[in-house]
C-alpha positions as CSV (number, residue, x, y, z in Angstrom):
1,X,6.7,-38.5,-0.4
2,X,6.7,-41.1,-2.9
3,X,4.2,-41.7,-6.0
4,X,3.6,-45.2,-4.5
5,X,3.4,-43.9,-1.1
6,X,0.0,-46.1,-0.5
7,X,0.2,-48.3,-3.1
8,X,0.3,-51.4,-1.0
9,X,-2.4,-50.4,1.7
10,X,-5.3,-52.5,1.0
11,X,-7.3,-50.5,4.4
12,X,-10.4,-47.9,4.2
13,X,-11.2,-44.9,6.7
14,X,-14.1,-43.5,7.4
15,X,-12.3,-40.3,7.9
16,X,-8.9,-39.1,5.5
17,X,-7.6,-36.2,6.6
18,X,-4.4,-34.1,4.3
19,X,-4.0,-31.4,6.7
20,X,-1.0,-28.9,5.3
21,X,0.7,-31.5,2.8
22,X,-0.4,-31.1,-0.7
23,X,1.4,-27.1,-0.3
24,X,5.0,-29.5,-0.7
25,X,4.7,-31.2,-4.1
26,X,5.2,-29.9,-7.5
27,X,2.1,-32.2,-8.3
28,X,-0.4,-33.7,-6.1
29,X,-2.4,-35.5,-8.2
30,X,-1.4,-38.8,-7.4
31,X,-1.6,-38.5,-4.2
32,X,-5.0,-36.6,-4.0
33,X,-6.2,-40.0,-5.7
34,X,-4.9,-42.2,-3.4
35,X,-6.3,-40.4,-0.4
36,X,-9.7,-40.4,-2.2
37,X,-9.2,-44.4,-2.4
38,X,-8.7,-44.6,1.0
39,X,-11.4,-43.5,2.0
40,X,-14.7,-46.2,2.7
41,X,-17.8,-45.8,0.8
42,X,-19.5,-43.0,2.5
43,X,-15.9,-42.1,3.9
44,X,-15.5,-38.1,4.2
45,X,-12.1,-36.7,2.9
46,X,-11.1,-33.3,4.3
47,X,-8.0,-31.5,2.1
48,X,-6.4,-28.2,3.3
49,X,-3.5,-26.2,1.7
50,X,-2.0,-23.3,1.4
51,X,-3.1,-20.4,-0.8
52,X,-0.3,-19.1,-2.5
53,X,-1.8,-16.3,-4.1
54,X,-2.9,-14.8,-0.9
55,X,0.4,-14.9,0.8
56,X,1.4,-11.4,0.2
57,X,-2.2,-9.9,2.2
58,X,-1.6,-10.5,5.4
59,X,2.2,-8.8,5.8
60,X,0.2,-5.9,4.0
61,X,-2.2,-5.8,6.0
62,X,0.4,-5.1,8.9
63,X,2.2,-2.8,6.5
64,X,5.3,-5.1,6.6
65,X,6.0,-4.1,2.7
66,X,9.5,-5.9,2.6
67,X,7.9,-9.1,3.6
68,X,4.6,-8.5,1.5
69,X,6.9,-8.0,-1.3
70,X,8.9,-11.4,-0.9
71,X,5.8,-13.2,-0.1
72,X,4.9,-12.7,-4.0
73,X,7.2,-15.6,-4.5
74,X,6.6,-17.6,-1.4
75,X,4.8,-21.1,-1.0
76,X,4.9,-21.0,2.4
77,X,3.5,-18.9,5.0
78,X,4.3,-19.2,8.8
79,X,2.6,-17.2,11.4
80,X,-1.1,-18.0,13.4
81,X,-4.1,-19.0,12.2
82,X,-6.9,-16.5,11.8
83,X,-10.6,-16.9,13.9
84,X,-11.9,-20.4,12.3
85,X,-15.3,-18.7,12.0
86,X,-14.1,-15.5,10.3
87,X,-12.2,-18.3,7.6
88,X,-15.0,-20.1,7.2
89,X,-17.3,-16.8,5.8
90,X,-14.8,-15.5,3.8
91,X,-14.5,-18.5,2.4
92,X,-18.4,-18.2,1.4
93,X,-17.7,-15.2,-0.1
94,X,-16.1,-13.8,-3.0
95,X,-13.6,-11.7,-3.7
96,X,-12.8,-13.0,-0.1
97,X,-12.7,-16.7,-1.0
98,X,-9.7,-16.0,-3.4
99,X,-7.7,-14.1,-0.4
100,X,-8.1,-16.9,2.0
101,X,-5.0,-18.1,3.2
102,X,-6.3,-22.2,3.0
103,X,-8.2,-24.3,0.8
104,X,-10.1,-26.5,2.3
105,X,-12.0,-29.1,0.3
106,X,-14.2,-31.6,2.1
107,X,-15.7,-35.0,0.0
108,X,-17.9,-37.6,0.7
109,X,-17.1,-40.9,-1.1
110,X,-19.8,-42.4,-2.8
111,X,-21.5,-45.5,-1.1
112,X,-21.1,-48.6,-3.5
């Protein structure tokens, strides 16, 4: 995905959703901005990535130690998600919120 990606797109949503992207660049600040432009005044923007510094838990948790181990240097995790509400306290919650496996960061764009 290119830095100009959107540079053209002259449209707003009232709903921009980056759903298991950001995870795949180096740096996704450029593109975080864009999104945010995209959205209309009053527009909600929903962002959800990976957490990798939580990748190693749940192989642990399983007591799958060789993959716990390589997950230290993963970016990546595959495998299902969790209960949505069980997420969604930790992630009220810490030490919790750093172990969650997403980051999910929801805006509102300010009306002009």
């Amino acid at each position: 995905m290119g830095d100009d990606t959107w540079a053209g797109l002259a449209d707003q949503f009232a709903d921009v959703l980056c759903h298991g992207v950001l995870g795949y660049l180096e740096r996704p600040e450029r593109l975080v901005d864009q999104l945010c432009r995209c959205a209309a005044p009053g527009g909600i923007v929903s962002i959800m990535t990976g957490n990798a510094n939580a990748m190693a838990v749940r192989p642990a948790l399983e007591r799958r130690w060789e993959d716990a181990l390589a997950s230290f240097d993963a970016r990546h995790e595959t495998g299902v998600l969790g209960a949505a509400e069980v997420e969604l306290e930790a992630g009220r919650r810490d030490p919790y919120r750093r172990l969650s496996r997403v980051f999910h960061l929801v805006g509102r764009r300010e009306t002009d």
